[in-house]
PAMARKOL-626629 format. One record per residue (C-alpha): residue in one letter; x, y, z. Coordinates in Angstrom, 1 decimal. Example, Ala and Ser with C-alpha at 12.3 -4.5 7.8 and 13.67 -1.06 7.14 Angstrom:
2
aa,xx,yy,zz
A,12.3,-4.5,7.8 .
S,13.7,-1.1,7.1 .
END
This chain:
412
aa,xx,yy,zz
X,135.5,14.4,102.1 .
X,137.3,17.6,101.2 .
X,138.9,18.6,97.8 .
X,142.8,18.3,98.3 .
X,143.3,21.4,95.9 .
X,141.9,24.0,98.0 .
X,143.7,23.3,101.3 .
X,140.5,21.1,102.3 .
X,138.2,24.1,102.8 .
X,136.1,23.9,100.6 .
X,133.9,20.0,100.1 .
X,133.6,18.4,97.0 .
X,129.7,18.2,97.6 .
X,130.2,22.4,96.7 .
X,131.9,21.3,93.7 .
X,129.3,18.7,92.7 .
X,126.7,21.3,92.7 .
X,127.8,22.8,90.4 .
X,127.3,21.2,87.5 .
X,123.5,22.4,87.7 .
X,125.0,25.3,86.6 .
X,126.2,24.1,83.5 .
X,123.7,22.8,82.0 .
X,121.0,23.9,78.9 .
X,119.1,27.1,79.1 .
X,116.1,25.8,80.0 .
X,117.4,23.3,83.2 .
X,120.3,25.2,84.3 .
X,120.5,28.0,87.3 .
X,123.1,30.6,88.4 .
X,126.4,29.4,90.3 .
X,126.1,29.3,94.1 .
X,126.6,32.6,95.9 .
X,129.9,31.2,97.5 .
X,131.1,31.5,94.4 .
X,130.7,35.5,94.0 .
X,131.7,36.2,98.1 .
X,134.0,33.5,99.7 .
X,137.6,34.3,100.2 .
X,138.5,30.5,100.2 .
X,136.6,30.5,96.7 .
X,138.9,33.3,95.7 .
X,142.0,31.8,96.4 .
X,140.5,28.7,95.0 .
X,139.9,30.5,91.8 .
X,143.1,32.2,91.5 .
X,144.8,28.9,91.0 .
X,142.1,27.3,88.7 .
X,141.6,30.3,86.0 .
X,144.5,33.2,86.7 .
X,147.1,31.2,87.4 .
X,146.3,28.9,84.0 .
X,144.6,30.8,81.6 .
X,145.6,33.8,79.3 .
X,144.7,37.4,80.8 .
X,144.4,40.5,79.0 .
X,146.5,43.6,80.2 .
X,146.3,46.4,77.6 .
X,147.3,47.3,73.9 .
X,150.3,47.0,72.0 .
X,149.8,50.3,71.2 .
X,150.3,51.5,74.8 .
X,154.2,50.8,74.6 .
X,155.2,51.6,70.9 .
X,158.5,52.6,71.3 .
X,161.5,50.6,72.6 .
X,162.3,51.2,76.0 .
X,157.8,52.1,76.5 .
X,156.6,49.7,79.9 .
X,153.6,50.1,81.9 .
X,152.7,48.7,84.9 .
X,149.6,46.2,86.1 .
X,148.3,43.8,88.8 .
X,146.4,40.6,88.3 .
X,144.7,39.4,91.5 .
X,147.3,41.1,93.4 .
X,150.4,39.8,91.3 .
X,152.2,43.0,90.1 .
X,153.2,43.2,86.5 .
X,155.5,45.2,84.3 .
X,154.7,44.8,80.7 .
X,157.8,46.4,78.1 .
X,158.9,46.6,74.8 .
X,162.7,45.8,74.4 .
X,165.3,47.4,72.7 .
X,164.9,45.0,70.0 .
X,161.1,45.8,69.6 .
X,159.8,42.5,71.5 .
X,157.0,42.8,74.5 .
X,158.0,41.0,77.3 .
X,155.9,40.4,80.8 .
X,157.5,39.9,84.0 .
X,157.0,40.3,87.7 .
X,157.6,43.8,89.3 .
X,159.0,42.3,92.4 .
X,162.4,42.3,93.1 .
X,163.8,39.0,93.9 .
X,166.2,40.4,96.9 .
X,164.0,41.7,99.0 .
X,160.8,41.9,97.2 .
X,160.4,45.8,96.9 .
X,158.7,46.6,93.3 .
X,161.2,47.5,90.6 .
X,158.4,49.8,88.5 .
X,155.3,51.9,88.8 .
X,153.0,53.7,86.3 .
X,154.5,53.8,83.1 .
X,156.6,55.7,80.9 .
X,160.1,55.1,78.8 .
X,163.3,53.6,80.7 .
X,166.6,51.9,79.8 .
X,165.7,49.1,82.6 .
X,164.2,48.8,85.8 .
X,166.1,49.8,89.4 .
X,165.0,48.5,92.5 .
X,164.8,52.0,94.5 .
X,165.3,50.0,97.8 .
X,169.1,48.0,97.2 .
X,169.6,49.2,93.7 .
X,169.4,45.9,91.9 .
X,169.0,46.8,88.1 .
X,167.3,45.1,85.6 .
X,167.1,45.2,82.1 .
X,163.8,45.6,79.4 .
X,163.7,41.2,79.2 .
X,164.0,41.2,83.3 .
X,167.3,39.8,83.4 .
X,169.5,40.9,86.5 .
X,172.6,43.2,85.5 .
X,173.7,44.5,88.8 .
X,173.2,43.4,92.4 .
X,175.6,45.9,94.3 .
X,177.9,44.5,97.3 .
X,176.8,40.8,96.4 .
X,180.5,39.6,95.3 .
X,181.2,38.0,98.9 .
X,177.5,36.3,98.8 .
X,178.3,32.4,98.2 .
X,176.7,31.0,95.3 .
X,175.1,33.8,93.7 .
X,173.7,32.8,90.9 .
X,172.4,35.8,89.0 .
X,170.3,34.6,86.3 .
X,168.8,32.8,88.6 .
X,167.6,36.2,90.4 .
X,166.4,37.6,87.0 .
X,162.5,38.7,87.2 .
X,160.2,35.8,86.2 .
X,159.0,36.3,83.0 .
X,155.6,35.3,81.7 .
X,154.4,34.1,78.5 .
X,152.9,36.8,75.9 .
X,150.6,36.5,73.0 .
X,148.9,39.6,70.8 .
X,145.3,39.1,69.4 .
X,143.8,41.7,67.8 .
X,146.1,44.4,69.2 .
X,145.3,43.2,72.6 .
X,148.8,41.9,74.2 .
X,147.6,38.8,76.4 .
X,149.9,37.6,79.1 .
X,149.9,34.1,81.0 .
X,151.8,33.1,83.4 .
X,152.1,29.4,83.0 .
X,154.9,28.7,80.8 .
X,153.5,25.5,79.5 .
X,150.0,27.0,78.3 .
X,148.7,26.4,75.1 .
X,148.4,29.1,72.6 .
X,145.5,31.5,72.9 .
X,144.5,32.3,68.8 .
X,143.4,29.0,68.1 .
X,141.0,28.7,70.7 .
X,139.7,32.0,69.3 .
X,139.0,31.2,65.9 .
X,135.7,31.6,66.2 .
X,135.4,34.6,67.5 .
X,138.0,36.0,65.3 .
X,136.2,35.2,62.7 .
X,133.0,36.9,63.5 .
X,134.5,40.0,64.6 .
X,137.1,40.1,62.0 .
X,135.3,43.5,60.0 .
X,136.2,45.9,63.0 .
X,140.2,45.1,62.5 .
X,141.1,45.7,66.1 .
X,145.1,45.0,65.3 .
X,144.2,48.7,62.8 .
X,141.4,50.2,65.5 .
X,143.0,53.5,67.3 .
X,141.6,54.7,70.7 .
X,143.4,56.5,74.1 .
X,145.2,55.1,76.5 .
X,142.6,54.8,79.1 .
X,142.8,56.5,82.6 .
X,143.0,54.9,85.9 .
X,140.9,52.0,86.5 .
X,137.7,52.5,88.4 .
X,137.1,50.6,91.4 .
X,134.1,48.5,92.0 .
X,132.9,46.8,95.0 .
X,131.6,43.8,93.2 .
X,133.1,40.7,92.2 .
X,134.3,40.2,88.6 .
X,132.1,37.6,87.6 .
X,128.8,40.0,88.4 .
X,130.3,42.9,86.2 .
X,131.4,40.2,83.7 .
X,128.0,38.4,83.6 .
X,126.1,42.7,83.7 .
X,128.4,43.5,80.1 .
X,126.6,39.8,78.6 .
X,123.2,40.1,79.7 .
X,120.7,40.8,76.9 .
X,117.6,40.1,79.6 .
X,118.1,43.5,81.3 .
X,118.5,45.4,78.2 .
X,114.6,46.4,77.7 .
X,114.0,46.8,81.7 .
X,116.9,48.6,82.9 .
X,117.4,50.8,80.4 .
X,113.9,51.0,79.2 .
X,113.9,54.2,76.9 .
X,115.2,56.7,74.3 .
X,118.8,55.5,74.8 .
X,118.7,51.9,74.6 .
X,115.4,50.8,73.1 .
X,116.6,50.5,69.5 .
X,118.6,47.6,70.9 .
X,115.5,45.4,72.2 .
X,116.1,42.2,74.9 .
X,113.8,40.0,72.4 .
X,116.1,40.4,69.4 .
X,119.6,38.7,72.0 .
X,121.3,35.9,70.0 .
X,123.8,33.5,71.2 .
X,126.4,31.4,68.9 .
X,126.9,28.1,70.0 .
X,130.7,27.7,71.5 .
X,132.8,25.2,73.0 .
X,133.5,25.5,76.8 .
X,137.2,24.4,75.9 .
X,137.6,27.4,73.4 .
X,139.0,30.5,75.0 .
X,136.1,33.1,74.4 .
X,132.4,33.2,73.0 .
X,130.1,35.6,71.7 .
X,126.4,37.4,72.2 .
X,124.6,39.3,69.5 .
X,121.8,41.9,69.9 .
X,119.8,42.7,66.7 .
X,118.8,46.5,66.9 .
X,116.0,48.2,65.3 .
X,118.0,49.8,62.6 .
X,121.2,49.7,60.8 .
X,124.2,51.7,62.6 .
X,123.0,52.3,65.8 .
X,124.8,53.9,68.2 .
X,124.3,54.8,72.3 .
X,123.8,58.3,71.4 .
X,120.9,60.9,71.5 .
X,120.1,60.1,67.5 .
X,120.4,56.3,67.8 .
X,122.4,56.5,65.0 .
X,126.3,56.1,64.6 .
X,127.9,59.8,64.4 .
X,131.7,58.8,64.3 .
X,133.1,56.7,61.1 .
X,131.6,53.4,60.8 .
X,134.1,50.6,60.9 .
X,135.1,50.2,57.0 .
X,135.2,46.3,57.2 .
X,131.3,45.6,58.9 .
X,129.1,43.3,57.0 .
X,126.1,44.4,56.4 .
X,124.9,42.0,59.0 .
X,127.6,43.4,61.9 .
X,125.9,46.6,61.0 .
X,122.5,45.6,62.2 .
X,123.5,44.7,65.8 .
X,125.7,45.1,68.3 .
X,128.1,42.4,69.0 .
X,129.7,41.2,72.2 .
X,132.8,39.4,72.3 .
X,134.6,37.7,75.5 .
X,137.5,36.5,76.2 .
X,137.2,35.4,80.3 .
X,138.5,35.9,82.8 .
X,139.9,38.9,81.7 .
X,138.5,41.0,78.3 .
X,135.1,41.8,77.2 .
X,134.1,44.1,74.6 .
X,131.2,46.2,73.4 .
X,130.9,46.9,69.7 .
X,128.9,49.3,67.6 .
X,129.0,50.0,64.3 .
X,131.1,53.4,64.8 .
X,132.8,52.7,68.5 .
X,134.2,49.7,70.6 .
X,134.4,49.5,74.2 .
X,137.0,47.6,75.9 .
X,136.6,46.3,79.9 .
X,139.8,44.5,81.1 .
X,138.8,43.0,84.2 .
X,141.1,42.6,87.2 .
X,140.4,41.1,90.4 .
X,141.8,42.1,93.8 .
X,139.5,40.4,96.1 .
X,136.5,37.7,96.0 .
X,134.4,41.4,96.0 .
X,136.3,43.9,94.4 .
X,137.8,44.7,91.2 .
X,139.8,47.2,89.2 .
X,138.9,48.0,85.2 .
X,140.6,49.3,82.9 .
X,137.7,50.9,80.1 .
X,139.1,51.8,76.7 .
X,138.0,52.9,73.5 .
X,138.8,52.1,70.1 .
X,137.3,53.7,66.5 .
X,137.9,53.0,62.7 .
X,141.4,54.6,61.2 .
X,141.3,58.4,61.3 .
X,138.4,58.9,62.9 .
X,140.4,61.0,65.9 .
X,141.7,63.0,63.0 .
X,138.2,64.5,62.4 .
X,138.8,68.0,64.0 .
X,134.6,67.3,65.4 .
X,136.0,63.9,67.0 .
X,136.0,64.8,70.6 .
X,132.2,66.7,70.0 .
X,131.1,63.4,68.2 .
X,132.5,61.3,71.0 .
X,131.0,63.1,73.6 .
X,127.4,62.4,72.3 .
X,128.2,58.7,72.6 .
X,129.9,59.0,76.0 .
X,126.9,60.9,77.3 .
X,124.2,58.6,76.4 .
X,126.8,55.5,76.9 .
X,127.3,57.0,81.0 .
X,123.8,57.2,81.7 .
X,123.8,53.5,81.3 .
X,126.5,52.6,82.7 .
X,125.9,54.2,85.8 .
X,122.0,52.2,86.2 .
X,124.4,49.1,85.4 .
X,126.9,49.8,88.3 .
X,124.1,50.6,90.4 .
X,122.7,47.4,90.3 .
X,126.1,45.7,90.6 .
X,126.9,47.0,93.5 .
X,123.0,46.0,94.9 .
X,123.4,42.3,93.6 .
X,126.8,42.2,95.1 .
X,125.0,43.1,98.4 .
X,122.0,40.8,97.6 .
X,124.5,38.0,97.1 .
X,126.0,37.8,100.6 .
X,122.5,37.4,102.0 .
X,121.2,34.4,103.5 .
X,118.7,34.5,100.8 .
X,120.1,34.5,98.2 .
X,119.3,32.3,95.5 .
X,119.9,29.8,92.8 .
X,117.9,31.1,90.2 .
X,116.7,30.1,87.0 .
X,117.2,31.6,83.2 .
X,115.5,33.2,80.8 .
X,116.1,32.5,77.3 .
X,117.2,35.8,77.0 .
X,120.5,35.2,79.5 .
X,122.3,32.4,77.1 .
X,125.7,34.1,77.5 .
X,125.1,33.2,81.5 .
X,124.9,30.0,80.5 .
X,127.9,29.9,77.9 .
X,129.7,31.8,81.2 .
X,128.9,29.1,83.7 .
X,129.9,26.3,81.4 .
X,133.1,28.0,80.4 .
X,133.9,28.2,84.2 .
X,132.4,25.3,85.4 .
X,135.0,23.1,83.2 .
X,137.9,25.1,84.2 .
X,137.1,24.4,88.5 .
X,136.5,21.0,88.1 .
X,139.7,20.6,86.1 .
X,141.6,22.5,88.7 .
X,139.9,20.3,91.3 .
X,140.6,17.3,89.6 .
X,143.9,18.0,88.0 .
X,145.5,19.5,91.6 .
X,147.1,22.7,92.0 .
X,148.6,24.5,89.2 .
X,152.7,26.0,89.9 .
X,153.4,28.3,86.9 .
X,156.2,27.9,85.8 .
X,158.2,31.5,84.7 .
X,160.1,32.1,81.5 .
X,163.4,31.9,82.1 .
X,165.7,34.9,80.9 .
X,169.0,33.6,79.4 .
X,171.8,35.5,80.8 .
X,173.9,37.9,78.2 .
X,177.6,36.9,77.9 .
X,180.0,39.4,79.4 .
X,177.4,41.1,81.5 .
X,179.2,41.1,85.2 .
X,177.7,41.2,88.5 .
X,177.8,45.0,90.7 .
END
């Protein structure tokens, strides 16, 4: 018997299994390698988490101005986030609904979007304001042509997209981790725009699982670098697999440390840090899509986006207390971190790329957890809920916003 939601490719003995992923610490194991490799997984998962559940795609702070926009893709689906003329954010597809060229690329400051192909124009909201030559079309309905729109939500500064209509909000179900994070003030942090996204040759879920594993810490990156932050002092808050993000702690040797050369935080310390944030480094998550890396004096933001069951783009940010950029030593300060910080990261993407390899093998493995990988485990039963509810529940069709059309606006 085959599960109707996935085209029948995929049997429901696959999704059986894995609820021995989602079990305590000490009984459960990692999620089948199908899950990391199989294109019919992939589309599978595309409709069970990106199609339902809220996905980060930048800052606010990227487009402050009216008329600001920049442009994305979530597992493949092109996206134009803008600020309107009336200072609203609004999501929408970049595709243009005559003959499906995009309407936007990069970013920048525009009055609308123009399809470069037909010259179809939209405005900031999406809404269609000129189709040339389309008067002797019958039935043309333009609002009905706008771009779909998708819903939007700011936490922290972070501007959250979704796009089913009919999904619930996202703060609620991140009370929690609001809470414990609440002395860095992300909605006040300040940080670059980042570059262009890297791209990995991994699936997301093995880069997503690398940034939340406290069990490599001490072996990894065994030395001057990282040892202040030992794998024996990992911590994991309970959460609820229905709540939208969860959390990892890592006690470190000494208050304020920092990935740097002095262990010790050299940029301004966030003003707001308990006493208690300032003894540890704290890892927040909000999956599929956001996970961040928090010291006392710098936060690292990894937006995660999917283009294939084994690739991935990321978008890595940066964000630091109020005025710390206007130190005139800033950029000297911040390269101390970034040095130490890229050392690491580059033994982490090394053995991405080698478990990514290891996971298409015949050989590869169920295996089981040490205490010391609870976020895996907070992971797998965050996921685990959300496939069997797409399985169960059938396929989810998002439905767009729709854009009301403006009186008096006629068609080209």
């Amino acid at each position: 018997m085959t599960s109707a939601t996935n085209g029948g490719r995929m049997p429901n003995s696959f999704f059986d299994s894995l609820a021995a992923s989602a079990q305590e610490i000490d009984t459960a194991c990692t999620l089948p390698p199908e899950c990391y490799t199989g294109a019919d997984f992939y589309e599978f998962e595309k409709d069970a988490l990106y199609m339902r559940e809220w996905l980060c795609v930048g800052r606010e702070s990227f487009i402050p101005n009216p008329g600001d926009f920049f442009t994305t893709s979530m597992v493949g689906e092109p996206v134009i986030v803008s600020r309107t003329q009336a200072g609203e954010i609004a999501a929408m597809s970049a595709v243009c609904q005559h003959r499906a060229m995009l309407v936007a690329e990069g970013s920048g400051n525009a009055r609308g979007f123009l399809c470069p192909y037909h010259h179809w124009s939209y405005a900031l909201d999406g809404r269609l304001v000129a189709a040339p030559a389309m008067s002797k079309t019958c039935n043309f309905d333009k609002a009905a042509n706008s771009l779909p729109r998708f819903k939007v939500e700011l936490w922290l500064g972070f501007i959250f997209i979704n796009f089913d209509q009919n999904a619930a909000p996202l703060a609620p179900r991140l009370a929690d981790v609001e809470k414990a994070i609440a002395g860095y003030d992300l909605a006040n942090a300040e940080g670059p725009r980042p570059g262009p996204a890297d791209v990995h040759p991994w699936n997301w879920k093995v880069m997503f699982e690398n940034n939340n594993d406290g069990y490599h810490a001490s072996r990894l990156h065994a030395g001057p670098l990282h040892d202040f932050v030992p794998s024996g002092k990992a911590e994991f808050p309970e959460s609820d697999p229905a709540d939208a993000g969860f959390l990892r702690y890592n006690g470190t040797l000494h208050k304020d440390a920092s990935f740097n050369a002095t262990q010790r935080a050299v940029l301004p310390v966030f003003p707001g840090l308990s006493e208690e944030a300032r003894n540890r480094f704290t890892f927040a998550n909000v999956p599929p899509s956001l996970s961040l890396v928090m010291t006392s004096d710098m936060v690292i933001y990894l937006i995660l986006r999917p283009n294939g069951p084994e690739s991935l783009e990321m978008d890595t940010g940066l964000l630091f207390a109020p005025g710390a950029m206007a130190d005139p030593t800033f950029e000297h300060k911040l390269d101390m971190n970034m040095r130490a910080t890229s050392h690491i990261i580059a033994q982490d993407f090394h053995v991405d790329e080698l478990v990514q390899v290891g996971l298409r093998s015949r050989f590869a493995p169920r295996g089981r957890y040490s205490w010391q990988e609870g976020a895996q485990v907070q992971f797998n039963k965050w996921l685990v809920k959300r496939y069997l509810e797409a399985r169960d529940g059938g396929s989810a069709t998002p439905a767009p916003l729709p854009v009301e059309p403006k009186v008096g606006v006629l068609a080209g």
